[in-house]
N, C-alpha and C positions, 0 to 999 in steps of 0.2 A: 181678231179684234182685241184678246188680250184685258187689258185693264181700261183701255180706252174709251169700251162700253159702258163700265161700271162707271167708271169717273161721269161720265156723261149720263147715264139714269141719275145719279147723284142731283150733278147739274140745273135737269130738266126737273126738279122736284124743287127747286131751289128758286127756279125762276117763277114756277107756278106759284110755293107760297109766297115770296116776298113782291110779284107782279112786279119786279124792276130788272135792272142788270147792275146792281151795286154791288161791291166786291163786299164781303164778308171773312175776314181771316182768321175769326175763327173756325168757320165753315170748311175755308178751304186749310184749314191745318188738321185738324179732326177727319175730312175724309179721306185727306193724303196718307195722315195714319193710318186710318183702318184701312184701307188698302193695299198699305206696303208692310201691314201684320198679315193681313190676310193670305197675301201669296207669299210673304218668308215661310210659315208656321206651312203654308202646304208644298213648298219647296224643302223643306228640311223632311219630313216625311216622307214625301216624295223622290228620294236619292235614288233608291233600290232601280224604281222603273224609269228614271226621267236618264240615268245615267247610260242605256243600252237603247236611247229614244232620242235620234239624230237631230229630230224636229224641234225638243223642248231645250228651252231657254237657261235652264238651272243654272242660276249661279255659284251655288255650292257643288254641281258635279265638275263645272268646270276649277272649281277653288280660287274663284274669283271674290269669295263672299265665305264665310265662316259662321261657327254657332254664336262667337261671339256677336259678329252684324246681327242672327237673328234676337239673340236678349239683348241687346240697344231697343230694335226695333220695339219690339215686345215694352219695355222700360218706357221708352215713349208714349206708345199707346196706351197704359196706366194713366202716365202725365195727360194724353188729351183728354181719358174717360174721367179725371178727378176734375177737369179745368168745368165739363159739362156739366159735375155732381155739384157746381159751388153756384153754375148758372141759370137753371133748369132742369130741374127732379126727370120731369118726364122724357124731355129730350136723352138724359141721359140712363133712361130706363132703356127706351127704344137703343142706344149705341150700345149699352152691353149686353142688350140680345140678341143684336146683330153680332157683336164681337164674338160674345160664348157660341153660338150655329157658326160661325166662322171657321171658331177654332178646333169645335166638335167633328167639322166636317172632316179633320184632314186629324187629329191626333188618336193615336189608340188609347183603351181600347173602345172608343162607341164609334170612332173613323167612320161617319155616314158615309164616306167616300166608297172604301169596299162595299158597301151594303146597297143592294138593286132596289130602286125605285125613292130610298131613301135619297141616294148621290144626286136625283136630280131634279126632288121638291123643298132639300132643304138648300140648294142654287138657287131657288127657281126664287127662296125668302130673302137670302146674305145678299146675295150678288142679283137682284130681282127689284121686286116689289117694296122692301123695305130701305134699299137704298133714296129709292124716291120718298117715301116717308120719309126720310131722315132730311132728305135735303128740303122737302115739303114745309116740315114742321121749324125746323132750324130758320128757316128764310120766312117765319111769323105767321104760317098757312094756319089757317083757322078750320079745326077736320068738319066744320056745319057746310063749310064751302069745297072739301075736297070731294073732287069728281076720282069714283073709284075704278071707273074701266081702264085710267092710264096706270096705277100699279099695276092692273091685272095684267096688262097687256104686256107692261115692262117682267113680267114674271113672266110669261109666255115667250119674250122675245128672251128672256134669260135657261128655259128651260133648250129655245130652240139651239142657241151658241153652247150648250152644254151638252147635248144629243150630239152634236158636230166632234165636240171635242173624245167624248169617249167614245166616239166610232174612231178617232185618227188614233187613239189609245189603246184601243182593245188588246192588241199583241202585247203590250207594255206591262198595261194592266194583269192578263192575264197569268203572263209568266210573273209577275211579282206576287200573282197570289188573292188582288184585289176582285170582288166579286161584283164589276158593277155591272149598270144594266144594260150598256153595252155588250156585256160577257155573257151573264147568265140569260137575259133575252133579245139578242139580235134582233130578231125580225121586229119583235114589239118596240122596240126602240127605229128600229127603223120608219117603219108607220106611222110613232109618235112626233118623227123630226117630217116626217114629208105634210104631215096633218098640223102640227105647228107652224112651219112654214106655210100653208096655204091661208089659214087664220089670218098668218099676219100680213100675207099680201091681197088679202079680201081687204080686210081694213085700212090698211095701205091708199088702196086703188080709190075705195068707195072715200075717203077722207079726202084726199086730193081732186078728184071728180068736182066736190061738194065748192071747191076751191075756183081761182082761175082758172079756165080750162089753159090758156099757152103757157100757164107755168107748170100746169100737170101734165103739159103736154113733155117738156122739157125735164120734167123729172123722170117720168117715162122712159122718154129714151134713156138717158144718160144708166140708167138701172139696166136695161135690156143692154144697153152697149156693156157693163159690168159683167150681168150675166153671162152675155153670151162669149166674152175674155176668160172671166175667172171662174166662170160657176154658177147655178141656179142659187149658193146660199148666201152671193156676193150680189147679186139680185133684188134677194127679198133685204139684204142689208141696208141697202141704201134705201130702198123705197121705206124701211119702215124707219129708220133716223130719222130723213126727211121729212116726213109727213109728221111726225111727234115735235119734234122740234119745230117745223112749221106751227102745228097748234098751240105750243106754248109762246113763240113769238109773237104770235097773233094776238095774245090773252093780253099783254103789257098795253 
C-alpha cells in the first residue's frame, strides 16, 4: 500500500471535516510534504538494511536520489510548517507533532524504529490517527462534531500495514541490528496482526451489512476474490478502504 494509505487517511479526514469535495491547496501541498519528509528522512536511515532487501524501493540504495534530494525535501517541509504557523496556531501545532514522531521514528539516537512496541504505536500516531486529524481539522472540522472511532480505527488499520511490513522485514531488520517487534517478539506480533486484522474485518463487515445489502454484497466478493488471489491482508484491505470511505461519502 505504501504511501497510498497515508495520503488517503489524510484524505478521508478531509472530507469529513470540510463535508465537501473542494480541492484545498494548501492541504494538498502540506500533506504531500509531510509525506515525502517522512519517507526521505526513513529512507536515508534506512540504507544499511533496505540496501541487501530486494523488496524495498530505496531510492538512495539504488543512487537514484541523494542527501542533497533529502535536505530540499526537508527545506520544504519547514516552508509548508511556517506557511501553517502564519495560518492557524493550532493546525500547525498538530503538523509539527506529526512531523517531530515522524522524524523521531526513523533518526538516531531515539530511532523509535529499532525500539519493540515503540515502532508500532508511534505508526500507529504519524502515519494513523493523526493524519486524519490533520486532514479533519485543516478541511474546518469542528472537534464538538468529530466522531472518534474513525481515528481510532485508521490507527488500528495503520498498526495493522505496519505488523505486515516488519514481518516482510525481519531478516533486514535483524541483520542491521534494529530491535523491532517483529524481532525481539515474533509470535506477539504475530497475534497482534491476525487480532488487528479481525477488528477490522468485524467492523468492515458489520458497516456495510448496516448498508445496501447488493452493494455489500458486491463489495464482499470483490474482497474475497482479492483475498483469495493475493492474500488474507489484501482482503481485509479493501473491505476496510471501502467501507470508511463509503461512510465518509455518505456524510457530504
Amino acid at each position: 500500500m505504501g504511501w497510498k494509505a497515508y495520503l488517503w487517511m489524510a484524505i478521508i479526514g478531509y472530507i469529513d471535516g470540510t463535508k465537501s469535495l473542494t480541492f484545498n491547496p494548501l492541504f494538498a501541498y502540506t500533506i504531500v510534504s509531510y509525506l515525502a519528509m517522512a519517507f526521505a528522512v526513513n529512507d536515508l536511515f534506512d540504507v544499511d538494511s533496505d540496501s541487501s532487501n530486494p523488496s524495498k524501493n530505496n531510492l538512495l540504495c539504488s543512487h537514484r536520489c541523494s542527501r542533497k534530494h533529502v535536505i530540499i525535501l526537508l527545506a520544504n517541509h519547514i516552508l509548508a510548517t511556517l506557511c501553517l504557523y502564519v495560518l492557524d496556531l493550532g493546525i500547525f501545532m498538530l503538523y509539527t507533532f506529526m512531523s517531530c514522531l515522524a522524524i523521531a521514528y526513523s533518526v538516531p539516537p531515539i530511532r523509535l524504529k529499532s525500539r519493540s512496541f515503540f515502532d508500532v504505536v508511534s505508526h500507529a500516531l504519524f502515519f494513523g490517527g493523526l493524519l486524519y486529524l490533520y486532514g479533519y481539522f485543516i478541511g474546518g472540522g469542528e472537534i464538538q462534531l468529530l466522531r472518534w472511532a474513525k481515528p481510532v480505527l485508521l490507527s488500528s488499520y495503520s498498526i495493522f500495514l505496519q505488523l505486515r511490513n516488519l514481518r516482510e522485514d525481519r531478516i533486514y531488520d535483524m541483520a542491521a541490528g534494529d530491535h523491532t517487534t517483529a524481532v525481539t517478539h515474533p509470535e506477539a506480533s504475530r497475534l497482534t496482526l491476525i487480532l488487528a486484522g479481525s477488528l477490522l474485518t468485524l467492523f468492515s463487515t458489520a458497516h456495510l451489512l448496516s448498508c445496501a445489502i447488493p452493494l455489500a454484497s458486491i463489495i464482499l466478493l470483490v474482497s474475497f476474490f482479492l483475498g483469495y488471489k493475493f492474500g488474507w491482508e489484501r482482503f481485509i484491505d479493501c473491505l476496510f478502504i471501502v467501507s470508511v470511505t463509503l461512510s465518509s461519502w455518505w456524510s457530504l
